[in-house]
N, C-alpha and C positions, 0 to 999 in steps of 0.2 A: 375464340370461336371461329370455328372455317366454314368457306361456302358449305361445306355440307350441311353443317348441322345449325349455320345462322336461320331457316326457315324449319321448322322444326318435322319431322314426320306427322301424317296424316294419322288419327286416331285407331285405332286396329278396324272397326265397324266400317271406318269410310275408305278402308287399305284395301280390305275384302271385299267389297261391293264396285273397286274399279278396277281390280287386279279379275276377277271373277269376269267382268265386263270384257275388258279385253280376249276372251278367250272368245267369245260370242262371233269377237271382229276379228281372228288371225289364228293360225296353225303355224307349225312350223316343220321343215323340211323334214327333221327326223318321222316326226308321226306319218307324213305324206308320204315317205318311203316303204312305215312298214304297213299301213294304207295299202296300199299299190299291192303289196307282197301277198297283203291275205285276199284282195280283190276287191277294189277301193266303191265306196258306196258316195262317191261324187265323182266329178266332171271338173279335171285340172286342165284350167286353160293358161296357155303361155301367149298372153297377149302383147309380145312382143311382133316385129316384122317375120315375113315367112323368111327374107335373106337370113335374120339372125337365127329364129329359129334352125331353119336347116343346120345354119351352123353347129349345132348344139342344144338340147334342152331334153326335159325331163322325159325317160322313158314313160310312153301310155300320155302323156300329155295332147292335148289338142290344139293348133293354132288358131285362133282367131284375136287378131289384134284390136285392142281396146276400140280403136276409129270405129270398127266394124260390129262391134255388137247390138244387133238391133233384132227385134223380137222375130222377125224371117228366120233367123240365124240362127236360133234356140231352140226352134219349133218342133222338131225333132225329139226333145228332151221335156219330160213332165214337169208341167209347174214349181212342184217343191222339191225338183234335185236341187242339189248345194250344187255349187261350182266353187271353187278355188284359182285364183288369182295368182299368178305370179310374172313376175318380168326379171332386168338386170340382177336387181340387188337391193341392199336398202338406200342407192345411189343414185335411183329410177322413182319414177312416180305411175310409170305403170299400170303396176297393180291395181294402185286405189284408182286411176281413173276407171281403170276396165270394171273395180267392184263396186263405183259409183255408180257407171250405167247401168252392170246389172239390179243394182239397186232401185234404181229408177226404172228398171222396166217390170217389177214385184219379184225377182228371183232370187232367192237365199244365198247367200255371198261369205266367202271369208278371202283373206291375202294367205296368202305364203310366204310367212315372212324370211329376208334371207333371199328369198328367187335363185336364183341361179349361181351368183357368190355365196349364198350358203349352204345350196347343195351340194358345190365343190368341195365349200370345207368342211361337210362332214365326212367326206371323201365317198360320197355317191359318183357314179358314173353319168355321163350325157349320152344321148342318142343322138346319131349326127345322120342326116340325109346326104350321101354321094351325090354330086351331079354328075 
């Protein structure tokens, strides 16, 4: 018997209902791309620094760094838009901190999962700020 298969897989009924789940809590770079393409019906925020940002990050994205999300920040934007999360990669914790505060402040939240090294590697492009 090997690690894999010494804990046995979860019953079909309890696979679905967490696999199902996770989608509630994450998107991933491909759909956010063609998102974006057709004219995205949420708010991708790259709550990384603005330094990094500029460096690089998602075309149409918005900077506001996880530190900084408080409901002044938001206010701009109606209750039940989604926002979308993303930072480094899945090397970063980022994301979830920034879609924790959203969370805590009542605003509907997913990650990105992937952030920025997964953007790369579906061979999307970044949009970079000149100084």
């Amino acid at each position: 018997m090997s690690a894999v298969t010494e804990i046995p897989a979860a019953p079909s009924d309890i696979a679905r209902e967490h696999f199902s789940a996770e989608f509630t809590f994450e998107t991933d770079c491909w759909d956010v791309h063609d998102a974006l393409e057709k004219g995205a019906d949420f708010v991708l925020l790259d709550v990384r620094s603005p330094a990094l940002f500029a460096k690089g990050h998602v075309p149409g994205a918005i900077n506001l760094p996880h530190g900084k999300l408080i409901r002044s920040k938001l206010a701009a934007w109606p209750e039940d838009t989604l926002f979308v999360t993303y930072c480094a990669g899945s090397h970063c914790n980022g994301a979830a901190r920034g879609a924790l505060r959203l969370a805590g402040l009542g605003r509907p939240v997913k990650i990105m999962a992937g952030g920025i090294t997964g953007w790369l590697d579906e061979g999307f492009e970044l949009a970079i700020i000149e100084v």
